[in-house]
N, C-alpha and C positions, 0 to 999 in steps of 0.2 A: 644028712646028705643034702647039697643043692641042687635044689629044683631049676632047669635051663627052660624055659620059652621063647623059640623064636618065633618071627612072624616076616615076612619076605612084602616087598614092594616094587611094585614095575610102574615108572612112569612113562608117558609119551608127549612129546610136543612140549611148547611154554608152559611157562606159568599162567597166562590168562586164557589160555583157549585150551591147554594139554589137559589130563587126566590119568589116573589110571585107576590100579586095581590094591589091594591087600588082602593077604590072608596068614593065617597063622598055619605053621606050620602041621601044627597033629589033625588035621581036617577039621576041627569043632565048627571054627568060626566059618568057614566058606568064605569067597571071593566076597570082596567090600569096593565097589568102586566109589574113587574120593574123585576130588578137585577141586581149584579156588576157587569157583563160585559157589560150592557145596557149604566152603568155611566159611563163606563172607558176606552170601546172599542166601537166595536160597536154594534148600537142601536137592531140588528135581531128582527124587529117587538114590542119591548119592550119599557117601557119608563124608565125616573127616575126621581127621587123628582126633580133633574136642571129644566128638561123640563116641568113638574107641577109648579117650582116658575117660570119658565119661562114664561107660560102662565098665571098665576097668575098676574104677571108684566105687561105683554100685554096688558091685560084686563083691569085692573084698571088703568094704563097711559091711555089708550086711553078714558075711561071714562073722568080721571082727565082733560085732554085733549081737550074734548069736552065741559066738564062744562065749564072752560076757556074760548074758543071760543066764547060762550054764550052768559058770562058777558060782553065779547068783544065786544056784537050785531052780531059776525061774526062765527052764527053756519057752522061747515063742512058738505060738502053734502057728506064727506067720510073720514073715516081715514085707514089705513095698515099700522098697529103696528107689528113691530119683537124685540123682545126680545129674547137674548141671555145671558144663564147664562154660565159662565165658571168656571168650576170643576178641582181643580188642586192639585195636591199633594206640601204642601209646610211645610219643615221640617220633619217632620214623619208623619204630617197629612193632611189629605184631607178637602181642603175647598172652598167654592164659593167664587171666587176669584174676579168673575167681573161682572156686569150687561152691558150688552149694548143695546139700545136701539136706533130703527130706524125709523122713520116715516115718513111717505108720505100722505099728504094732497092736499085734493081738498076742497076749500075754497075759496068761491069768497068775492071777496073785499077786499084782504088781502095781505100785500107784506112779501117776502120773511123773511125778518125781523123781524117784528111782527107777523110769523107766530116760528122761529124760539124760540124768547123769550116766546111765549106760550107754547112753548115745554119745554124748561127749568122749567118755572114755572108748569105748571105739575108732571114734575119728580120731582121736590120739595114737591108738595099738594099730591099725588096719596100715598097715605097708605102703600102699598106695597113696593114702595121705601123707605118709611120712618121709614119702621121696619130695612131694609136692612141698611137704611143710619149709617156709621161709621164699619161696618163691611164688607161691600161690597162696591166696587170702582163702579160707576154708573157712565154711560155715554149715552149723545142722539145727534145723528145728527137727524135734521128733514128738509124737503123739502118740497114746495109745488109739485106738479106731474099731 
């Protein structure tokens, strides 16, 4: 069966002085207020769709991530997922330029190595990369810690 997520957006005013709000709709996330100078300067308390796919990102690698480990017989007793999206103006337009992705595990039984290629293979499986893949340059260091 398909899973549906929406998420609802009200803006006000321009683009350089307006603002508004986001939320998803099952109440998890709460109100989010964005704006351009949130995406392009800086954040004053505000977010922007980067830091939503960002967290988006996080979320689902570190799932993807843990399934992995699983299969592996070698579930984490932790993972600290950072995701980074970066927003750049190239040519006249502004676009997500890059994902990066970082991780630190704590996972016994596990060397350095195979813990790294389960990182890989996640950013591969994890959904969220895989909408991203061919228009977003995606990258993972991961570590155990």
């Amino acid at each position: 069966m398909a899973a549906k997520r929406s998420a609802q957006a009200t803006w006000l005013g321009d683009l350089a002085h307006g603002s508004g709000t986001v939320h998803g709709t099952t109440g998890a996330l709460g109100e989010v207020r964005v704006s351009w100078p949130a995406r392009t300067e800086a954040p004053g308390g505000k977010s922007s769709p980067e830091e939503l796919l960002a967290a988006a990102e996080a979320s689902c690698f570190s799932m993807a991530l843990s399934a992995g480990l699983g299969r592996m017989q070698k579930p984490p007793e932790r993972l600290d997922v950072t995701a980074t999206a970066t927003f750049d103006k190239v040519g006249d337009a502004w676009k997500v330029t890059t994902m990066e992705i970082e991780v630190v595990g704590k996972v016994a039984g596990i060397s350095a190595t195979e813990f790294e290629q389960a990182a890989k293979s996640a950013s591969e499986g994890c959904p969220i990369s895989s909408a991203l893949k061919g228009n977003v340059a995606i990258s993972v260091r991961a570590r155990l810690g």
